[in-house]
TORDREN-305674 format. One record per residue (C-alpha): residue number from 0; z negated, y negated, x. Coordinates in Angstrom, 3 decimals. Example, Ala and Ser with C-alpha at 12.3 -4.5 7.8 and 13.67 -1.06 7.14 Angstrom:
% residues 2
+-----+----------+----------+----------+
! num !        Z !        Y !        X !
+-----+----------+----------+----------+
!   0 !   -7.800 !    4.500 !   12.300 !
!   1 !   -7.140 !    1.060 !   13.670 !
+-----+----------+----------+----------+
This chain:
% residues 408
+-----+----------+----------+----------+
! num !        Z !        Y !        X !
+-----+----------+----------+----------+
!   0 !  -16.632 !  -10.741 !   15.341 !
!   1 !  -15.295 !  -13.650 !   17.202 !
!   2 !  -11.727 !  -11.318 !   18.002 !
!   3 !   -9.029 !  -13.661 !   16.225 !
!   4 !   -8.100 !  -13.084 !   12.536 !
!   5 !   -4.791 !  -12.127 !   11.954 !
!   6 !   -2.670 !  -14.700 !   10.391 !
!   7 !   -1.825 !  -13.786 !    6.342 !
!   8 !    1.127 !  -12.001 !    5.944 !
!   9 !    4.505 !  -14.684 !    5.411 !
!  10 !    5.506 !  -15.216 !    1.709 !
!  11 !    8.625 !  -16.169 !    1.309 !
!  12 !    9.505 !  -19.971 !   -0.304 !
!  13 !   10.953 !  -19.784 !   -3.792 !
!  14 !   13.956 !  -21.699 !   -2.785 !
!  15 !   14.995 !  -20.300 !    0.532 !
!  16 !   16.832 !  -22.895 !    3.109 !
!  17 !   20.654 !  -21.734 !    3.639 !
!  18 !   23.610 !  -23.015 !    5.261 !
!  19 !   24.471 !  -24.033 !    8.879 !
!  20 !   22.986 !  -26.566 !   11.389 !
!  21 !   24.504 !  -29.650 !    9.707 !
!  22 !   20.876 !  -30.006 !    8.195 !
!  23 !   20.933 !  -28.787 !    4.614 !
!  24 !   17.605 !  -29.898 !    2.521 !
!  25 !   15.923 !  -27.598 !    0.357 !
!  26 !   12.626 !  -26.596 !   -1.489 !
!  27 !   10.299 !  -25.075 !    0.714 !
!  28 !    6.625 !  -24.190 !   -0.583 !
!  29 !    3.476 !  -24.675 !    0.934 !
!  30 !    0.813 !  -22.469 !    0.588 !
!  31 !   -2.427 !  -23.048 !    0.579 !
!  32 !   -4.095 !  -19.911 !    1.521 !
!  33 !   -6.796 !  -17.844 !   -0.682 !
!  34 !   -6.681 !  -19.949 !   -3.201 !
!  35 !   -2.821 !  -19.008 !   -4.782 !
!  36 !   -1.838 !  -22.970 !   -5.066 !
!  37 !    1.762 !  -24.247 !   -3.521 !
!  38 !    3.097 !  -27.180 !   -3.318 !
!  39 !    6.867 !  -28.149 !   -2.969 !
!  40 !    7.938 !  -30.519 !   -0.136 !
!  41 !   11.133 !  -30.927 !    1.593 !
!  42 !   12.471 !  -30.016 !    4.557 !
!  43 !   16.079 !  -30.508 !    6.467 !
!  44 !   17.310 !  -27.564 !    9.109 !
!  45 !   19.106 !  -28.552 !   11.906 !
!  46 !   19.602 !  -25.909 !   14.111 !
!  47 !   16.609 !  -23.932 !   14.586 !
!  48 !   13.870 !  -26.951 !   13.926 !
!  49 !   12.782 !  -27.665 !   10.676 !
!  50 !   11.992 !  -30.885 !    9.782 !
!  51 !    9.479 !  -32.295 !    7.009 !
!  52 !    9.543 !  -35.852 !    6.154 !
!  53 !    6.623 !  -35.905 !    3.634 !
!  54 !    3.366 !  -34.128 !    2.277 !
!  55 !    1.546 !  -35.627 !   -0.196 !
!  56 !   -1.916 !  -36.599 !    0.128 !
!  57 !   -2.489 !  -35.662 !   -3.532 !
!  58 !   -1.001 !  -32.156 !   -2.826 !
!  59 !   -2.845 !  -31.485 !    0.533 !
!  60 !   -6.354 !  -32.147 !   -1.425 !
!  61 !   -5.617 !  -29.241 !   -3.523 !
!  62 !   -6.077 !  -26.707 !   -0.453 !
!  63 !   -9.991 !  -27.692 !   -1.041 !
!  64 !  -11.842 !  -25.838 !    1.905 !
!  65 !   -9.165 !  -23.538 !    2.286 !
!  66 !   -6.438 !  -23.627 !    5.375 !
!  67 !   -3.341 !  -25.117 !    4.856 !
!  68 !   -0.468 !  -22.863 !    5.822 !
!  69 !    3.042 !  -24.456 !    5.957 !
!  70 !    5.729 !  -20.352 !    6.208 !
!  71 !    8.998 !  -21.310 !    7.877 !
!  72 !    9.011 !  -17.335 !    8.924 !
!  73 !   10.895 !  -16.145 !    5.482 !
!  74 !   13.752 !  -18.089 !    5.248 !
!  75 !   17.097 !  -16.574 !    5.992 !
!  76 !   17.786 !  -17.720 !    9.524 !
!  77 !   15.416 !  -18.995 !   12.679 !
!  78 !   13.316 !  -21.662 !   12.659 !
!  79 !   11.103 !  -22.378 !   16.207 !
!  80 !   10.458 !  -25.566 !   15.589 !
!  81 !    9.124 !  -27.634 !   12.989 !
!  82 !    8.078 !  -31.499 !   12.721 !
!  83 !    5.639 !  -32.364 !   10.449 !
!  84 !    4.908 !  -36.652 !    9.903 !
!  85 !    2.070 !  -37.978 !   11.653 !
!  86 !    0.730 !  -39.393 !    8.519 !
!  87 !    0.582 !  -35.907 !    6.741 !
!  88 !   -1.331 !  -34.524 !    9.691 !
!  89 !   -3.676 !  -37.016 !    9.658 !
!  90 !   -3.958 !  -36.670 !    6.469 !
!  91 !   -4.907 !  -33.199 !    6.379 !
!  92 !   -7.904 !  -33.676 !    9.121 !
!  93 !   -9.559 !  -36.210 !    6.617 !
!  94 !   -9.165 !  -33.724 !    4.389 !
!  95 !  -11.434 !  -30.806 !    3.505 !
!  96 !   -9.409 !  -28.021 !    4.953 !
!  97 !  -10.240 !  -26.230 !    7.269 !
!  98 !   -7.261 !  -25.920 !    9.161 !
!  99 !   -3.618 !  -26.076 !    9.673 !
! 100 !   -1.346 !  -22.505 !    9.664 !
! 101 !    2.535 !  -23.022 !   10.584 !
! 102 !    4.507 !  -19.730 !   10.069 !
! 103 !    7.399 !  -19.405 !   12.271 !
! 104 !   10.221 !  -16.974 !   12.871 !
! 105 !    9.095 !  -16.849 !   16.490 !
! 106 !    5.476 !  -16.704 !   15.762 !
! 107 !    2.381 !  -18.271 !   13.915 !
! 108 !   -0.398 !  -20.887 !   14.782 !
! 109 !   -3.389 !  -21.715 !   13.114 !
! 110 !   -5.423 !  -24.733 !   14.529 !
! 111 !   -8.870 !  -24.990 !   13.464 !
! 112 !   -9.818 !  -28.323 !   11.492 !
! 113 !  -11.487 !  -29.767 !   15.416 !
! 114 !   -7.739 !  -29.300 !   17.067 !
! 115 !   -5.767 !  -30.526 !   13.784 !
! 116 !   -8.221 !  -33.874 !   14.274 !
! 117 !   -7.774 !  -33.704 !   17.819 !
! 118 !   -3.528 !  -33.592 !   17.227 !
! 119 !   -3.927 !  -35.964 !   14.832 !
! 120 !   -5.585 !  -38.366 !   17.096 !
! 121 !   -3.387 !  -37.819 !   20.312 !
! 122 !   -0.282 !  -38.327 !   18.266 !
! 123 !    2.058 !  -41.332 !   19.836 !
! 124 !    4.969 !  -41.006 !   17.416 !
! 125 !    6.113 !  -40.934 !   14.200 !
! 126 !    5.922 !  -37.174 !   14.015 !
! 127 !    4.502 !  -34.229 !   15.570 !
! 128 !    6.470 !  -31.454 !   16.904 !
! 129 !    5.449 !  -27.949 !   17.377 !
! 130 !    8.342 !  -25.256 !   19.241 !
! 131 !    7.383 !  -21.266 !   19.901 !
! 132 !    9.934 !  -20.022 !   21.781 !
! 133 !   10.546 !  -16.490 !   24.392 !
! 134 !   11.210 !  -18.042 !   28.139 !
! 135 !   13.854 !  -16.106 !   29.994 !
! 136 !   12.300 !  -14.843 !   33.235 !
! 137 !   14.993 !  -16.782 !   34.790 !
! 138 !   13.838 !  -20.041 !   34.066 !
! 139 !   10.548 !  -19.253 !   36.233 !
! 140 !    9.259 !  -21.078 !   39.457 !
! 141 !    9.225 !  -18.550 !   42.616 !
! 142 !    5.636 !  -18.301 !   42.323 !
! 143 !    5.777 !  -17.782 !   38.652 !
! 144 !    8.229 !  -14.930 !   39.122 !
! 145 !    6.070 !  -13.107 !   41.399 !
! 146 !    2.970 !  -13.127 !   39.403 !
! 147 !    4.634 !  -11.785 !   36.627 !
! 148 !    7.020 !   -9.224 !   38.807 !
! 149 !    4.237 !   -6.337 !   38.657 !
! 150 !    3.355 !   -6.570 !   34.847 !
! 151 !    4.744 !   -4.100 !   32.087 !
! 152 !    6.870 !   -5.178 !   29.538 !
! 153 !    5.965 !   -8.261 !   30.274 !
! 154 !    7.194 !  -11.176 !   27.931 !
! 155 !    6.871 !  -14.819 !   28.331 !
! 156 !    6.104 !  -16.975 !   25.297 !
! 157 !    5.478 !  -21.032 !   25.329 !
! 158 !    4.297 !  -23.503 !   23.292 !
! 159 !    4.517 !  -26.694 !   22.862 !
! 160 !    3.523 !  -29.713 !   20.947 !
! 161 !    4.713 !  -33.178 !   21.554 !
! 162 !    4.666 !  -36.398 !   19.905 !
! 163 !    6.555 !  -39.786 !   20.796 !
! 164 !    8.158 !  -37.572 !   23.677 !
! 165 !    4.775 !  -37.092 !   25.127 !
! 166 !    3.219 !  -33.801 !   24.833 !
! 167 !   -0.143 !  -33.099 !   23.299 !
! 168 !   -2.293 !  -30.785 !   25.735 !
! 169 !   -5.737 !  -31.471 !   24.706 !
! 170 !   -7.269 !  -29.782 !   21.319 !
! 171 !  -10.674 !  -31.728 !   21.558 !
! 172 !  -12.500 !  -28.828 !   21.576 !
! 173 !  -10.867 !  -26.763 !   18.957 !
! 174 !   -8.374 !  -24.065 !   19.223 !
! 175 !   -5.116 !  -22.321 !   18.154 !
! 176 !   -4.876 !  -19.370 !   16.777 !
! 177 !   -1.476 !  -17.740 !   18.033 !
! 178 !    0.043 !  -14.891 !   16.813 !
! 179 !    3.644 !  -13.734 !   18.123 !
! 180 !    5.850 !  -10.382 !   17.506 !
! 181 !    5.897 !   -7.826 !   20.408 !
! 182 !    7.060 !   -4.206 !   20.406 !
! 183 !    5.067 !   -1.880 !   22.912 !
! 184 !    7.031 !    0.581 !   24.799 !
! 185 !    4.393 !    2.854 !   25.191 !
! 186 !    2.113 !    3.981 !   21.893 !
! 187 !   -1.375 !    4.203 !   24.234 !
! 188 !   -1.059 !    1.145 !   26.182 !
! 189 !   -2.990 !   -2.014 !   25.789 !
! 190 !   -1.633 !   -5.313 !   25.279 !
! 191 !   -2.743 !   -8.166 !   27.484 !
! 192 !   -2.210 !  -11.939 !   27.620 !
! 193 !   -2.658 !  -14.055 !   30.334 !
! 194 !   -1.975 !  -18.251 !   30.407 !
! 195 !    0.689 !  -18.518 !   33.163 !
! 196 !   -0.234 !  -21.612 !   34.863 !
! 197 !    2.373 !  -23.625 !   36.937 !
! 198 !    1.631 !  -22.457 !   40.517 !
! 199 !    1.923 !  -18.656 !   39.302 !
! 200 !   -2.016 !  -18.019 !   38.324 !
! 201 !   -2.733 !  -15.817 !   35.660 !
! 202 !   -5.651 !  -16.096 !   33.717 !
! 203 !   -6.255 !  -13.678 !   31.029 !
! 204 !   -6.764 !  -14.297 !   27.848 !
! 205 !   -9.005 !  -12.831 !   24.762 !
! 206 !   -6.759 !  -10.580 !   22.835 !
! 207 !   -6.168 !   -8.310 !   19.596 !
! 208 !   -2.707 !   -5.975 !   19.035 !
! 209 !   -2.296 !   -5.399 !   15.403 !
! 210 !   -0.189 !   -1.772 !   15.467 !
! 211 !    0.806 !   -2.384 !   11.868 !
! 212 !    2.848 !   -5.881 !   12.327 !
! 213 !    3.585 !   -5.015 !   15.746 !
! 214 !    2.109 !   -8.805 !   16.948 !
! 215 !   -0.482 !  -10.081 !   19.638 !
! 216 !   -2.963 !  -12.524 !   18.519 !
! 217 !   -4.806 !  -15.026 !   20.852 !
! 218 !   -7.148 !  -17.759 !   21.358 !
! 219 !   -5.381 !  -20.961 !   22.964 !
! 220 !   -7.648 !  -23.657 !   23.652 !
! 221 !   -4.023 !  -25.898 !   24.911 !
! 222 !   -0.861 !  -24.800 !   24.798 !
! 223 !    1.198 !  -23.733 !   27.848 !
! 224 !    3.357 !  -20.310 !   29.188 !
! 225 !    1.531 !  -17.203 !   28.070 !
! 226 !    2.644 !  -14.090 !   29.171 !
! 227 !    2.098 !  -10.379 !   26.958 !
! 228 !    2.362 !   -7.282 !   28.715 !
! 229 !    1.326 !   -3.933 !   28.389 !
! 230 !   -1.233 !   -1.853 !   30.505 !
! 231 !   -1.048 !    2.033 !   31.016 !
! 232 !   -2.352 !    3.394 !   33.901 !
! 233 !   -6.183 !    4.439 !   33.869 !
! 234 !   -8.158 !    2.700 !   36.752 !
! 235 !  -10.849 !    4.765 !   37.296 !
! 236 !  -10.300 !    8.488 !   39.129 !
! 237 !  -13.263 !   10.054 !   37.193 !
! 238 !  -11.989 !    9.194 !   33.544 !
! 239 !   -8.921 !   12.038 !   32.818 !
! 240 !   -6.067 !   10.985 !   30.560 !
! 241 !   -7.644 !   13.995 !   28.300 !
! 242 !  -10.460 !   12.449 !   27.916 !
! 243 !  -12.209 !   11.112 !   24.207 !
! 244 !  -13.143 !    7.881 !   25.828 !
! 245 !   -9.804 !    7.550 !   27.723 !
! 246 !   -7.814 !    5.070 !   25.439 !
! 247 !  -11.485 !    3.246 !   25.004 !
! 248 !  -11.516 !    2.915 !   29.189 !
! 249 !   -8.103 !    1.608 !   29.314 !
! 250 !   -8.522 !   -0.912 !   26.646 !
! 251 !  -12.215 !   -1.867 !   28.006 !
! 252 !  -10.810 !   -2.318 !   31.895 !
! 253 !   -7.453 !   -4.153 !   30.756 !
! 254 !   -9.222 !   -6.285 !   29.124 !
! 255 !  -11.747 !   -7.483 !   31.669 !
! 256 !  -14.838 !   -5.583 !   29.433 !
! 257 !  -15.489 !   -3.269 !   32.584 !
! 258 !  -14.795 !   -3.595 !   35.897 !
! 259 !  -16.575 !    0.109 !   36.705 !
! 260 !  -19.300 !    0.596 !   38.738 !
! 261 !  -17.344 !    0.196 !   41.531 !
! 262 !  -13.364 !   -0.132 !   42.558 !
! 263 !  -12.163 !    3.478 !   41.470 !
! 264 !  -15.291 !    4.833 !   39.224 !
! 265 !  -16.309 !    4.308 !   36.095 !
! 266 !  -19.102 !    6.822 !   35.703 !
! 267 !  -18.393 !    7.491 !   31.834 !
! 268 !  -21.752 !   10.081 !   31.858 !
! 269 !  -24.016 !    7.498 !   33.518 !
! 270 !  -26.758 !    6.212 !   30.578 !
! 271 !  -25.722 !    2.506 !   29.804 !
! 272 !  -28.560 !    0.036 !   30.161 !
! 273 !  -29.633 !   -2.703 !   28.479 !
! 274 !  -27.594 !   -5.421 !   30.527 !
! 275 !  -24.423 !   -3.505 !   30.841 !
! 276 !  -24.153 !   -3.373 !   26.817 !
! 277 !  -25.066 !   -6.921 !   26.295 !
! 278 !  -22.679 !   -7.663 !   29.012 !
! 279 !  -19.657 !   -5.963 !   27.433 !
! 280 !  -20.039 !   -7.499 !   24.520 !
! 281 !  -20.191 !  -10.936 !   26.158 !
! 282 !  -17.109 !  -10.000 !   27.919 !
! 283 !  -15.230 !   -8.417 !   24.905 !
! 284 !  -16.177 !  -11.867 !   23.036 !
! 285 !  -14.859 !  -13.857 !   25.428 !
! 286 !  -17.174 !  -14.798 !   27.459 !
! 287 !  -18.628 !  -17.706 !   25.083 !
! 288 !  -20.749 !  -20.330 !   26.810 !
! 289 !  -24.891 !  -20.091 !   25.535 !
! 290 !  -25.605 !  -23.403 !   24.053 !
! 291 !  -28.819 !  -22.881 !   26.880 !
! 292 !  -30.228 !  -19.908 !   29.178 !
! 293 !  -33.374 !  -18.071 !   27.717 !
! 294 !  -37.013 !  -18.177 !   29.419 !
! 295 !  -36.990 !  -14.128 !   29.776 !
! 296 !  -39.404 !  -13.371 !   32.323 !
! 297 !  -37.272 !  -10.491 !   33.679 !
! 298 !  -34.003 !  -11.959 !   33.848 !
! 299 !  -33.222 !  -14.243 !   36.583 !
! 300 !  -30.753 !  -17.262 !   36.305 !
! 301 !  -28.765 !  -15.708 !   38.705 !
! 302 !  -28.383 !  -12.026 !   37.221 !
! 303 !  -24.505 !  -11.203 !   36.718 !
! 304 !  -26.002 !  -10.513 !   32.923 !
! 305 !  -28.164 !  -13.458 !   32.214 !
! 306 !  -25.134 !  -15.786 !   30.315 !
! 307 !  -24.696 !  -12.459 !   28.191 !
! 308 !  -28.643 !  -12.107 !   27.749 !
! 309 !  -28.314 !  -15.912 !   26.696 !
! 310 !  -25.631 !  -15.451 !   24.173 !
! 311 !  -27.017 !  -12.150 !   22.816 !
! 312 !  -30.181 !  -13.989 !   21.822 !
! 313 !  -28.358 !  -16.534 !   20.249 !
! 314 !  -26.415 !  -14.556 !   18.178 !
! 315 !  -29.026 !  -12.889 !   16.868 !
! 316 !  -27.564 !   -9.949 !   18.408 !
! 317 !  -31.382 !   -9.097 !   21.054 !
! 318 !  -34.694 !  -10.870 !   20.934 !
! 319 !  -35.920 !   -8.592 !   23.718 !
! 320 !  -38.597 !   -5.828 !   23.743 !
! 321 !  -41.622 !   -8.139 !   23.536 !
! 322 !  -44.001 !   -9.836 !   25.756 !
! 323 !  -41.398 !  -12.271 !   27.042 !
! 324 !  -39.510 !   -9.075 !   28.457 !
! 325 !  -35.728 !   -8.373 !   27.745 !
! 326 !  -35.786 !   -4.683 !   30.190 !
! 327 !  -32.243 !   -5.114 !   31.454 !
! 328 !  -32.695 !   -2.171 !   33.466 !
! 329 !  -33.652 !   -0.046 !   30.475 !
! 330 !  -32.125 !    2.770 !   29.399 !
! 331 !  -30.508 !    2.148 !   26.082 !
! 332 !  -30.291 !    4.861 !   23.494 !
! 333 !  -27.820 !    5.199 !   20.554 !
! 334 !  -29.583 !    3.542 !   17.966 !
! 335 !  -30.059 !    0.674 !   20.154 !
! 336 !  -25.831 !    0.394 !   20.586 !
! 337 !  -25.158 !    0.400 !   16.992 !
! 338 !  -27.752 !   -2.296 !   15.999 !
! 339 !  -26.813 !   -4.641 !   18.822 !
! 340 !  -22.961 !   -4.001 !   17.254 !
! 341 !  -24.041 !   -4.054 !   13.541 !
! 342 !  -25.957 !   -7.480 !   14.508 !
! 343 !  -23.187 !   -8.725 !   16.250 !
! 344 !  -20.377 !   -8.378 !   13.335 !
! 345 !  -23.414 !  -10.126 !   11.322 !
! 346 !  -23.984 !   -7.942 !    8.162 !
! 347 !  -26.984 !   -8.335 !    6.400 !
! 348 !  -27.168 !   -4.817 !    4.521 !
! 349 !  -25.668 !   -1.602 !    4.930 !
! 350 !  -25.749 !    1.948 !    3.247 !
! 351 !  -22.169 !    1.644 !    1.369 !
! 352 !  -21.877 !    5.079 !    1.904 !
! 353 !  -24.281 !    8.259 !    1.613 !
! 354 !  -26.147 !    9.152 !    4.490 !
! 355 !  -24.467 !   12.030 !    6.475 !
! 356 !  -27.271 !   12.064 !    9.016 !
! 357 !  -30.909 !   13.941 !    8.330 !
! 358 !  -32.011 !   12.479 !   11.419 !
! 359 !  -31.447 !    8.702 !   10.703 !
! 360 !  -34.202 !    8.313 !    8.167 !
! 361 !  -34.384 !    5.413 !    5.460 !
! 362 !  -36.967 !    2.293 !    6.599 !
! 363 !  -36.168 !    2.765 !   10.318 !
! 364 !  -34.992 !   -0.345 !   12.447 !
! 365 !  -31.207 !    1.147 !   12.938 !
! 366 !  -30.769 !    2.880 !    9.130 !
! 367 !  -28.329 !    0.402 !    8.046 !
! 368 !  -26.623 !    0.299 !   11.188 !
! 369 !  -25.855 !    3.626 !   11.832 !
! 370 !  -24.794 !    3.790 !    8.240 !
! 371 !  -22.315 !    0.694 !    8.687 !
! 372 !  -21.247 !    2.086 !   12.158 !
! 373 !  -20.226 !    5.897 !   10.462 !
! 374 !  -18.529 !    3.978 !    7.391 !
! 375 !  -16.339 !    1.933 !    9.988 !
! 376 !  -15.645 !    5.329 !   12.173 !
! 377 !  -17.138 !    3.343 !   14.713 !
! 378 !  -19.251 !    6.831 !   15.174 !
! 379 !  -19.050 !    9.935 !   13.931 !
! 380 !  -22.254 !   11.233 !   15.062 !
! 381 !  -22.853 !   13.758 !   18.100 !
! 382 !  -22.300 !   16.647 !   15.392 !
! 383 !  -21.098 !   16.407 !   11.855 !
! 384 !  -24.936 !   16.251 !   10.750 !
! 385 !  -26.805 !   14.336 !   13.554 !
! 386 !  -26.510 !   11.041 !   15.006 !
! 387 !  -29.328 !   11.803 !   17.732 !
! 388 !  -30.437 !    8.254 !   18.011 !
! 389 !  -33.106 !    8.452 !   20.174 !
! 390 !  -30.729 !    9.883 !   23.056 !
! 391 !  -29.810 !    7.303 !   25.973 !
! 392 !  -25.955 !    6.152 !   25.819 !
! 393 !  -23.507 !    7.053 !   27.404 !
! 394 !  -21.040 !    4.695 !   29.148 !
! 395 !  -18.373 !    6.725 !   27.536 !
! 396 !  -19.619 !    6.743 !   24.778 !
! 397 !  -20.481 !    2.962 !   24.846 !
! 398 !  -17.088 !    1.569 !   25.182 !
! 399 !  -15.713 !    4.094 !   22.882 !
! 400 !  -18.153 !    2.175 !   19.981 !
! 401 !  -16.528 !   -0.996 !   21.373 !
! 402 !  -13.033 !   -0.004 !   21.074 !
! 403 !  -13.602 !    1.348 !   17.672 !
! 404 !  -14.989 !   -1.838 !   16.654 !
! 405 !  -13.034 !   -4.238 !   18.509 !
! 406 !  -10.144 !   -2.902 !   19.590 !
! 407 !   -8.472 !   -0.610 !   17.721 !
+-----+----------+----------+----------+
């Protein structure tokens, strides 16, 4: 799935940094991640910034493929801010790696190898400085503080990265990775993130909530003010708090997945169709650009699905129903939802556990979804020994496969 992979979890350097803002050096490791190798460099505190004057190109080769990842985040005081040379970064985008992961106390950021070329390039100084830090509400424009006013729990992060005293906003068509701490208030609400732009505009942005490290993760294609808050309240009048697909609904609508079929409804027992699923999943992905539209004979240019028709094909995820036909007004029964899921995560085989299901026989088209779908509790069948996959959807029931998949 395209949702954001959690960052590792921080190891901490063999020779922790001690001692008070008068810039102490000490050994700090760097880890190259998945393959177990470290290399020593130094580093000076001062204050909370950390500051590296040298990686060697000899030890940034022995990351191979693998991602770099410089941990600040274990030492025994805070670091937000940490300067790597210009030379080392440069080195590392004419390296093999495929990326660059700095570990802070205040959070984690892991460029892909397009933005660490792109930084690289853009760089005016001698080094290269990257800060995560909370912004007190207080430090807002008016307009700022009124977007932000009617959100829960709502917490402003910013980043920043700046060279030569000019900061670097453009990734070249990469992104960042960024994944900070933040402690929901309420167990059932969804966490959001929006980009908080200078005139007060929020634009959300694609998230994932890990309940285990208590962090947000999120795709930043430049760095700015991001705000996290926390949804609660249901949208829709005809989905109950009680409900299975409740917690799916919230998550679904909070996160721009659904917008109902209309203001206050989401009709959870209305049969999904084709477009609505492919649609959701568009949404939950993102909403990724198609590379180009598709010639379907049935789906106009124009259609509020035909981008998520567009990307579905590409992925591999749909190649229609034949005869140049992709029946977006179809009904779209279970099997159907699991396959377009199963293709979307990409796996090639399934069947890792036994078959619970007598009606899901062996050799048909959705066998090895339905099997991948019940061994990730994405479903658990309509009884303990059926699947029923020739019944239509439900919405309910579709976003409820979603949420299992994506966002819980």
């Amino acid at each position: 799935p395209t949702t954001p992979t959690t960052p590792t979890t921080p190891t901490t350097p063999t020779t922790p940094i001690s001692g008070g803002g008068g810039g102490a050096v000490s050994a700090v490791d760097i880890h190259a991640s998945g393959n177990g190798k470290s290399i020593d460099v130094k580093a000076q505190i001062s204050g909370t910034a950390a500051i590296v004057s040298e990686i060697p190109a000899s030890e940034i080769n022995k990351a191979n493929t693998d991602v770099i990842s410089i941990d600040f985040s274990g030492l025994d005081k805070k670091v937000d801010e940490v300067k790597l040379p210009v030379a080392s970064v440069k080195t590392i985008a004419e390296s093999a790696s495929s990326g660059l992961e700095i570990k802070l106390s205040t959070g984690t950021v892991a460029f892909d190898a397009a933005a660490v070329e792109a930084i690289s390039e853009a760089a005016t100084g001698k080094d290269i400085a990257l800060n995560i830090e909370t912004v007190d509400k207080k430090e807002l424009s008016s307009a700022q503080k009124s977007s932000v006013e009617g959100l829960g729990n709502a917490v402003i992060v910013k980043a920043t990265l700046t060279s030569g005293g000019k900061t670097i906003s453009d990734f070249g068509g990469g992104s960042a990775a960024v994944t900070v701490p933040y402690a929901k208030k309420d167990a059932k609400a969804v966490v959001v993130v929006y980009y908080l732009d200078d005139s007060g505009k929020l634009t959300k942005m694609n998230a994932t909530y890990d309940e285990t490290t208590k962090s947000v993760t999120f795709i930043a294609p430049h760095f700015s003010e991001y705000v996290l808050a926390e949804v609660t309240a249901l949208p829709f009048v005809d989905v109950a708090e009680s409900a299975y697909y409740a917690d799916a609904v919230r998550w679904a609508a909070a996160n721009g997945i659904t917008e109902g079929t209309d203001t206050t409804h989401f009709t959870p027992n209305g049969v999904v169709t084709r477009a609505q699923v492919v649609t959701f999943l568009w949404r939950a992905a993102g909403k990724p650009e198609p590379a180009s539209m598709n010639s379907f004979s049935d789906v106009g240019t124009d259609a509020y699905y035909a981008k998520a028709v567009a990307w579905a094909v590409e992925q591999g995820i749909t190649d229609g129903v034949g005869g140049d036909e992709f029946a977006p007004d179809a009904d779209c029964t279970r099997a159907q939802i699991v396959t377009f899921l199963y293709r979307y995560d990409g796996k090639k085989a399934g069947g890792a556990v036994d078959n619970k299901f007598p009606d899901v026989k062996a050799g048909e088209y959705y066998y090895n979804a339905v099997l991948w779908a019940a061994e990730n509790h994405i479903t658990e069948g309509t009884s303990a020994t059926a699947f029923s996959p020739a019944d239509n959807c439900l919405r309910g029931q579709m976003v409820t496969f979603l949420y299992r998949y994506m966002g819980k």
